[in-house]
MDAnalysis code that builds the backbone (N, CA, C; Angstrom):
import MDAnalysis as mda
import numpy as np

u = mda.Universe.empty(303, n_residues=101, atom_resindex=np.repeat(np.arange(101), 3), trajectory=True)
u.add_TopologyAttr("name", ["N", "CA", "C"] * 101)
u.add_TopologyAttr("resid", np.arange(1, 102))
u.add_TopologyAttr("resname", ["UNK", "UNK", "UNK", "UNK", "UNK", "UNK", "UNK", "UNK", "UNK", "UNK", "UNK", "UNK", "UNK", "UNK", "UNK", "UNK", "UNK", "UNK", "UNK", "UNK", "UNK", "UNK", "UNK", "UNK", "UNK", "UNK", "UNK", "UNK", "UNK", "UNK", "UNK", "UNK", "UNK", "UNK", "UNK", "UNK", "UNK", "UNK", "UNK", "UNK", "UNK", "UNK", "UNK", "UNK", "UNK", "UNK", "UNK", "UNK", "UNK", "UNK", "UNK", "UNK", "UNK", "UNK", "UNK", "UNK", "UNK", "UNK", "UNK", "UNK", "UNK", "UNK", "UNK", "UNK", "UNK", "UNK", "UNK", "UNK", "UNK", "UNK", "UNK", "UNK", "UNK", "UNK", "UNK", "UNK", "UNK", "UNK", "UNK", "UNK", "UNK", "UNK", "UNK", "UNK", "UNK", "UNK", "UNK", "UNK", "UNK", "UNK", "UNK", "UNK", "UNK", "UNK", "UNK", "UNK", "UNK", "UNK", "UNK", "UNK", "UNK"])
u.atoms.positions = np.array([
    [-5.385, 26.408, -26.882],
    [-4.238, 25.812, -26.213],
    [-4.650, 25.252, -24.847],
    [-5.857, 25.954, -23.847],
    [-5.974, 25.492, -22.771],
    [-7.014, 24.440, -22.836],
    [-7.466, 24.262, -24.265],
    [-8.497, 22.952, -24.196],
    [-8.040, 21.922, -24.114],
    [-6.713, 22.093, -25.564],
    [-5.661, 20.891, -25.227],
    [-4.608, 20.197, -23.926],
    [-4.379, 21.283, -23.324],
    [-3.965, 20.808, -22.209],
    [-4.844, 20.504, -21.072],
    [-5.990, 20.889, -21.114],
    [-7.048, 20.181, -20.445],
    [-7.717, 18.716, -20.788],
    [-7.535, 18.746, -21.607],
    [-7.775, 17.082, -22.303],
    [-6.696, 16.485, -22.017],
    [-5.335, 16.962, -21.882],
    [-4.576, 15.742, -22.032],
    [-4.354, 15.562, -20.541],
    [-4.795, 16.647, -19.733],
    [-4.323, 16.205, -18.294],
    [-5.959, 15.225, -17.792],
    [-7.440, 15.111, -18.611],
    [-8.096, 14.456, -18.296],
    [-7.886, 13.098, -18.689],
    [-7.253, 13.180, -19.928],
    [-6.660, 11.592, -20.553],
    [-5.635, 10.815, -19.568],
    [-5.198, 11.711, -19.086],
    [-4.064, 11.420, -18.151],
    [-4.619, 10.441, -16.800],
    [-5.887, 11.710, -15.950],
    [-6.655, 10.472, -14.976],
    [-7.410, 9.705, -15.430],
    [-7.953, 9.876, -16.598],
    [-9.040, 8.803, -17.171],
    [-7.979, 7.362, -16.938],
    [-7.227, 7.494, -17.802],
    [-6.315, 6.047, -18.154],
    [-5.713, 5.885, -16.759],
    [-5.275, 6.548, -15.741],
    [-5.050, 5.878, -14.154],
    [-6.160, 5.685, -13.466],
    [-7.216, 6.111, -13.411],
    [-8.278, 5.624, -12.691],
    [-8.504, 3.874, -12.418],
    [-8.120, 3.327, -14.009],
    [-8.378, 2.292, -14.080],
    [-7.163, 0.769, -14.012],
    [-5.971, 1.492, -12.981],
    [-5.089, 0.846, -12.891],
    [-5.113, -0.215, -11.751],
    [-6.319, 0.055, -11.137],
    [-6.668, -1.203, -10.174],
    [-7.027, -2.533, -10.322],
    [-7.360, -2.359, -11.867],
    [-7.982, -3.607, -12.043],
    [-7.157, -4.075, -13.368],
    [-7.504, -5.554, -13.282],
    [-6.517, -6.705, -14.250],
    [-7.273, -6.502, -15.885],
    [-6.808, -7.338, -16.601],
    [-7.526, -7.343, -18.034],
    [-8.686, -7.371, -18.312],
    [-9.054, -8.301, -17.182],
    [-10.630, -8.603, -17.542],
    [-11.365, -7.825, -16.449],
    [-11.286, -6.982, -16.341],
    [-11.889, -5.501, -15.399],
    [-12.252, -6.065, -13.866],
    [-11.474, -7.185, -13.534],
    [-11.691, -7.469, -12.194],
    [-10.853, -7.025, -11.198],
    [-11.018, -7.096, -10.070],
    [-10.317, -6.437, -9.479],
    [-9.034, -7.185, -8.873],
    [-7.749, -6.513, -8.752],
    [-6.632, -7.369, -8.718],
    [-6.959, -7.836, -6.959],
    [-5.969, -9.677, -6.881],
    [-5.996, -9.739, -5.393],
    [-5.461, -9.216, -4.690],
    [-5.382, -8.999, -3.628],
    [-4.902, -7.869, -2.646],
    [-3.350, -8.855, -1.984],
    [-2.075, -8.793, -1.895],
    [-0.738, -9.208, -1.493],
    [-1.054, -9.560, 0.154],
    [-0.651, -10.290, 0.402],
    [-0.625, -10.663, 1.932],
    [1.049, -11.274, 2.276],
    [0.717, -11.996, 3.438],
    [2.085, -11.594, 4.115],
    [2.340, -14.018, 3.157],
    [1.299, -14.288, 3.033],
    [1.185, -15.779, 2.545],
    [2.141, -15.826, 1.044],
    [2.502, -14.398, 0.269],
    [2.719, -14.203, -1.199],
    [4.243, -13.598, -0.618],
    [4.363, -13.611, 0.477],
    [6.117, -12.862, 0.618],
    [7.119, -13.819, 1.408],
    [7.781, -14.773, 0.970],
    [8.689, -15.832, 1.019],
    [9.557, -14.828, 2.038],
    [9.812, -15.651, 3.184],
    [10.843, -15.501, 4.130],
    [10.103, -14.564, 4.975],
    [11.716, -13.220, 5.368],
    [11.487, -12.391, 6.223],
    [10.485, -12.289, 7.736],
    [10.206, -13.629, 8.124],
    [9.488, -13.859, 9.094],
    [8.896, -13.159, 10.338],
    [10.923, -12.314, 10.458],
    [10.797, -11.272, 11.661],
    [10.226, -9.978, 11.368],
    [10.584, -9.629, 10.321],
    [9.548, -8.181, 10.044],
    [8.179, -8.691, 10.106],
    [7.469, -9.664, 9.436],
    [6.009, -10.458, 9.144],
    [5.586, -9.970, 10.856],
    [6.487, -10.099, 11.756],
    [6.093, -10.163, 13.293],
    [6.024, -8.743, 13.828],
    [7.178, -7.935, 13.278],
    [7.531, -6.459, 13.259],
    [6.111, -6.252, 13.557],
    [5.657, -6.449, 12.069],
    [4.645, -5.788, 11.522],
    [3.270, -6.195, 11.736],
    [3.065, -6.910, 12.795],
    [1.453, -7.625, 13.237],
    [0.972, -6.379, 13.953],
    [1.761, -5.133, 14.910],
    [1.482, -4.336, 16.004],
    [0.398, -2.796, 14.844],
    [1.158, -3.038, 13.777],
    [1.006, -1.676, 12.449],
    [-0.077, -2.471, 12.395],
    [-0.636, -3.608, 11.480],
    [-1.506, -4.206, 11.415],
    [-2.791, -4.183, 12.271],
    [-2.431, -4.825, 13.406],
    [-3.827, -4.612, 14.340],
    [-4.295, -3.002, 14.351],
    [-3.020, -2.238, 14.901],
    [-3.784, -0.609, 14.466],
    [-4.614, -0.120, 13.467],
    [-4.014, -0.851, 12.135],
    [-5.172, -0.182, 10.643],
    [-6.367, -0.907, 11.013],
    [-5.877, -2.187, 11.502],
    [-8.002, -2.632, 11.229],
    [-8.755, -2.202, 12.779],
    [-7.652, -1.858, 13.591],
    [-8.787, -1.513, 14.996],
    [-8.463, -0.667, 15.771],
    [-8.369, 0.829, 14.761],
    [-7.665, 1.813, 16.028],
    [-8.683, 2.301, 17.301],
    [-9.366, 2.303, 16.870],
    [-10.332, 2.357, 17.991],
    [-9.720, 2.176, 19.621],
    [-9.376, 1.050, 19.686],
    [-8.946, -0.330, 20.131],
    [-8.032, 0.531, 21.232],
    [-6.831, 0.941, 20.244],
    [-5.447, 1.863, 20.442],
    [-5.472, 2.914, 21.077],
    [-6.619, 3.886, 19.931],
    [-7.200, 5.116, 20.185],
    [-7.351, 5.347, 21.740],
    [-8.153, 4.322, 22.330],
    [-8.765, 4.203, 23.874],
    [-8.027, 4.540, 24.928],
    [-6.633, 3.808, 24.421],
    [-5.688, 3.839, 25.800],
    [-4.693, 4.912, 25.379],
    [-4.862, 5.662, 24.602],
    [-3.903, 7.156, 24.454],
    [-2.669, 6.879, 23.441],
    [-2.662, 5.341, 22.011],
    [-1.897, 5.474, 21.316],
    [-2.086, 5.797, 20.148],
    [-1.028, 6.462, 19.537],
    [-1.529, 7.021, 18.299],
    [-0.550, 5.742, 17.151],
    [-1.283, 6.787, 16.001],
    [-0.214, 5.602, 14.704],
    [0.509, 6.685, 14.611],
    [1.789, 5.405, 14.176],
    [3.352, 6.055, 13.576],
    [2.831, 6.983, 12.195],
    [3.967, 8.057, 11.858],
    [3.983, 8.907, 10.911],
    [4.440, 8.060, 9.727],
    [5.046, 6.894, 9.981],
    [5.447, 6.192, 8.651],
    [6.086, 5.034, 9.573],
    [6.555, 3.908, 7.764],
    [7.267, 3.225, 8.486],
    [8.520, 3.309, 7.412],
    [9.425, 3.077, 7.764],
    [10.836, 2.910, 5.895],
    [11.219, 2.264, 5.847],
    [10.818, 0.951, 4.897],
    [11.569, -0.026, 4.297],
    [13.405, 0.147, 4.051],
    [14.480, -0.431, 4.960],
    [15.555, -0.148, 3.350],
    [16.117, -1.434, 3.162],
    [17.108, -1.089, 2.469],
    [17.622, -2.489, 1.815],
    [18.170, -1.982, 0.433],
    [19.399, -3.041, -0.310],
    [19.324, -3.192, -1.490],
    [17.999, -3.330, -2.301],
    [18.454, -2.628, -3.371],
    [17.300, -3.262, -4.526],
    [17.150, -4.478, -5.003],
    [15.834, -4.598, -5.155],
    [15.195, -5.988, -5.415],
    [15.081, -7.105, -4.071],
    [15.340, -6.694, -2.776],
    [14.986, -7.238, -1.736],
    [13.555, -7.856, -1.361],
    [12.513, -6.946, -2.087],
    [11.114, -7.013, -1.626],
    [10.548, -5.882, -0.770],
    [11.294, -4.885, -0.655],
    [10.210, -3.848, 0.405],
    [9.540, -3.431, -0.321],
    [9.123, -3.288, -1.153],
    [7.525, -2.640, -1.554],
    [6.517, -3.721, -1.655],
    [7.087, -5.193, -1.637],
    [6.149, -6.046, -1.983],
    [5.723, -6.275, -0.196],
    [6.813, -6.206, 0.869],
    [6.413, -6.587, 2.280],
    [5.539, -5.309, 2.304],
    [5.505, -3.639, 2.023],
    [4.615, -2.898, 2.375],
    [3.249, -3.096, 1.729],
    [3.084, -3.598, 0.604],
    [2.083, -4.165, -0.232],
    [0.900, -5.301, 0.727],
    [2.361, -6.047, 1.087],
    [1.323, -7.444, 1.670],
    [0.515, -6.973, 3.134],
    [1.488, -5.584, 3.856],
    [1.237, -4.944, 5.082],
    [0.323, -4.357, 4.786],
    [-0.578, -3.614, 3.849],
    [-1.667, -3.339, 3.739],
    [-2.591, -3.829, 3.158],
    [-2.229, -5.090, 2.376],
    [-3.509, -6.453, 2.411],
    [-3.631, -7.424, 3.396],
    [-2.667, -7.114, 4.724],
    [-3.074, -7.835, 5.430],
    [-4.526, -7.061, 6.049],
    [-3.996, -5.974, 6.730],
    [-4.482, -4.893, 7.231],
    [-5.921, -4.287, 6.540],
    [-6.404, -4.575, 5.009],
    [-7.446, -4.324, 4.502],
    [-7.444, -2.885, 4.240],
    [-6.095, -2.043, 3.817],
    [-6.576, -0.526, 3.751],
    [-5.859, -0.890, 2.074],
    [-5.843, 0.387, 1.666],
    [-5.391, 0.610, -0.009],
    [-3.888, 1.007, 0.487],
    [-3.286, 0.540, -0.447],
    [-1.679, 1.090, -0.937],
    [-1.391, 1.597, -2.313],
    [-0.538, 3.103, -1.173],
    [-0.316, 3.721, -2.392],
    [1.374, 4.077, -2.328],
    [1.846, 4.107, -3.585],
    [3.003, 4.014, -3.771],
    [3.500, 4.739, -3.955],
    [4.889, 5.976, -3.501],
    [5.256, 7.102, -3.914],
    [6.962, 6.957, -4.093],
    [8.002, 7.426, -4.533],
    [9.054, 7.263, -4.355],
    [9.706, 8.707, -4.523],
    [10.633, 9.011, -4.174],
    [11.928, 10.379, -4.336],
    [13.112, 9.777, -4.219],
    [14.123, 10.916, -4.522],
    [15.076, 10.568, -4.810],
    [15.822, 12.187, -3.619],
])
């Protein structure tokens, strides 16, 4: 019984491991702020989050830290996961996606 449930929880990361990449095993393009129509003023919000991921260093120096988060809201189907998407291809880090209820 514990082999089987050990296999199926390895089947489980095997088959997500490989959700980064498109059909033809390349790797998907990364969302930028060029792929998110409108919303201009958040695009601006969000240049200060930006410069921090690619240069905390920078930040670090003069005694600022990064925010604990940021929270999209809105109706559904607005685009906030696609503006947090493009906020970390601007920025060059990975996005990862979680939701609750």
């Amino acid at each position: 019984m514990w082999a089987i449930f050990g296999f199926l929880i390895f089947m489980f990361f095997k088959a997500d491991s490989h959700s980064h990449l498109d059909t033809n095993n390349k790797p998907l393009k990364a969302i930028t702020f060029d792929d998110v129509v409108g919303l201009e003023e958040c695009k601006e919000s969000l240049q200060e989050v930006i410069n921090y991921m690619r240069d905390p260093k920078r930040y670090e120096d003069i005694g600022a830290r990064m925010r604990r988060g940021i929270i999209f809201y809105g109706p559904s189907g607005t685009g906030k996961t696609t503006l947090a998407k493009a906020t970390a291809g601007e920025a060059g880090v990975p996005f990862f996606s979680c939701n609750a209820s």
